[in-house]
C-alpha positions, -999 to +999 in steps of 0.1 A: +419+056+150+403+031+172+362+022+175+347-003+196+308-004+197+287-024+214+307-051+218+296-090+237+313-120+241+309-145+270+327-178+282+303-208+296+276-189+300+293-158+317+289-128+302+328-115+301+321-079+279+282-065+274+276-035+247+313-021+254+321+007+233+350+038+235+366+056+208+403+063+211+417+094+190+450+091+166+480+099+187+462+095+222+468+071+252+440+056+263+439+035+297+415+003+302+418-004+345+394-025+362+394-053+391+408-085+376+380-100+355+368-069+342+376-080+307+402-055+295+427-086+284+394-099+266+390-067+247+425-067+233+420-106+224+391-092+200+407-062+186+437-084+179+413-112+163+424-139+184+388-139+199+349-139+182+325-115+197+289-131+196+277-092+182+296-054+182+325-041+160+355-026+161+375-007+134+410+005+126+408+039+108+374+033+096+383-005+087+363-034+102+389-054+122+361-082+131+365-116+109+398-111+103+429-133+115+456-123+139+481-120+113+459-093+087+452-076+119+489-076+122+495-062+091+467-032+090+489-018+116+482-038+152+507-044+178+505-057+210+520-071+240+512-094+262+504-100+303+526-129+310+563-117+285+558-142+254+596-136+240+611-163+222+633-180+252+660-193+230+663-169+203+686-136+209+672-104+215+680-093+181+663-123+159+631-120+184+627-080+172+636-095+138+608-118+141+583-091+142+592-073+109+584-105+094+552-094+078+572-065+059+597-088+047+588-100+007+615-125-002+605-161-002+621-188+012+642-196-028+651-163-027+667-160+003+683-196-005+699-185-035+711-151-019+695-130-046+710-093-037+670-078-031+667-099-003+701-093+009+692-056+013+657-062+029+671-083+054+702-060+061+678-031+066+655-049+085+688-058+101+691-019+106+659-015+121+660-042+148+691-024+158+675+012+159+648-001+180+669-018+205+692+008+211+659+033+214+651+009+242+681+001+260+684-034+247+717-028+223+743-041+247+724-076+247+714-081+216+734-111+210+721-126+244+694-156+246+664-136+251+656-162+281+679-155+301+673-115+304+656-101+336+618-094+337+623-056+332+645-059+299+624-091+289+590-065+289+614-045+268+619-065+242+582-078+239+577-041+231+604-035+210+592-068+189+559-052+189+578-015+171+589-039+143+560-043+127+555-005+120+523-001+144+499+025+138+478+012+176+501-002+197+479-023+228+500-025+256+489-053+283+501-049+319+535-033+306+545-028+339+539-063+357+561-073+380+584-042+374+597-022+401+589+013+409+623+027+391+617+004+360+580+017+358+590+056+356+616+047+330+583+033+309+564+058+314+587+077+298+591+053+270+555+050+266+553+090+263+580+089+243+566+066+217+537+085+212+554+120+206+580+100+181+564+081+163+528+096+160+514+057+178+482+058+189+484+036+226+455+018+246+468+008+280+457-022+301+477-015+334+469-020+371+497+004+382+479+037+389+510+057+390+513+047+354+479+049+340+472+083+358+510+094+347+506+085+309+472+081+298+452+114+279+417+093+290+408+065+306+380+038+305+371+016+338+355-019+335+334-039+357+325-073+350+320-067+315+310-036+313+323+003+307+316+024+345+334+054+341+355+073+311+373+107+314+408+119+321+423+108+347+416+136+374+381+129+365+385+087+370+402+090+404+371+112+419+349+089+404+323+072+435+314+042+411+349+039+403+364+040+439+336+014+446+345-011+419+377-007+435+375-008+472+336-019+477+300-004+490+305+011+530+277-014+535+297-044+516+329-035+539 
């Protein structure tokens, strides 16, 4: 589902990803961990087109994903979250999941003026669909609430439940579980699985929560200033020497 190859792009000089490359299969989760700065927010900024990479590519199903903007990423079937919650603070719940099933809405802006019936029924099935997904998420009893004013947890919630509108085939999933607590982090690990068995989504995971990456992920690929270290499932990451040193340190750096 998922290719990156080769992949290099650096900020002032520093090099912030040299010749990455992991393939992730359709219907797998797939962990990126590292220490902070490894670049695994970079790599989603790239996938997602928000950022150039000075060489590499990286393809959806085949199709190159480089050159293009954020929005035809969007629409080939991209989702994502993001570290710091980006809902819209003074929209409800339901118009911010609304917001994401924008792309797959075709009436203009006369259309919708005049009230012509076709974009009366889009809009009351995409009406339909916001609903579906909040109530898959545990978000239907606030839907009518200013998204602002909701809790971390349920705000993390809704980012992903925004990110379900848009009919994802790879969903990228950054730091889901930042700043959650250890209850709220088992109930998305299950949503996570969940997701996957569902709806047939193919997940990369940027976490730093272990307990989640090693409880949700099929594979996982460790960074290091840039660069890919380890890969394998997780059993095989947490035995890993060059991992646990990326980690912790050298015996003769401590």
């Amino acid at each position: 589902m998922l290719e990156v190859g080769d992949l290099a792009i650096s900020f002032g000089g520093l090099d912030a990803l040299s010749g990455l490359g992991f393939q992730v299969a359709e219907r797998e989760i797939f962990a990126l961990i590292g220490p902070n700065g490894a670049g695994k927010s970079t790599v989603f900024n790239v996938i997602t087109g928000l950022y150039r990479p000075a060489r590499g590519r990286v393809t959806l199903a085949g199709a190159s994903l480089l050159g293009l903007a954020p929005h035809q990423v969007a629409r080939l079937g991209v989702a994502r979250t993001f570290q710091n919650t980006e809902v819209f603070k003074s929209l409800s719940v339901l118009d911010n999941v609304l917001v994401g099933r924008h792309a797959h809405l075709r009436g203009g802006v006369v259309q919708g003026a005049l009230g012509l019936p076709p974009v009366a029924r889009e809009e009351a099935e995409a009406r339909r669909l916001a609903r579906e997904l909040l109530a898959r998420l545990g978000l239907e009893a606030v839907a009518d609430t200013e998204s602002g004013s909701l809790p971390l947890g349920l705000q993390k919630r809704l980012e992903l439940a925004r990110a379900l509108a848009s009919g994802p085939r790879l969903l990228l999933l950054d730091e889901p579980a930042g700043g959650l607590n250890q209850t709220e982090t088992r109930t998305l690990m299950e949503v996570i699985r969940g997701l996957r068995d569902e709806r047939g989504l193919t997940i990369v995971v940027v976490e730093h929560d272990m307990e989640l990456v090693m409880g949700v992920s099929d594979r996982v690929a460790v960074l290091d200033r840039g660069r890919k270290i380890a890969e394998g499932t997780p059993r095989e990451i947490a035995a890993d020497p060059a991992v646990v040193e990326a980690y912790l340190g050298s015996a003769s750096e401590a």
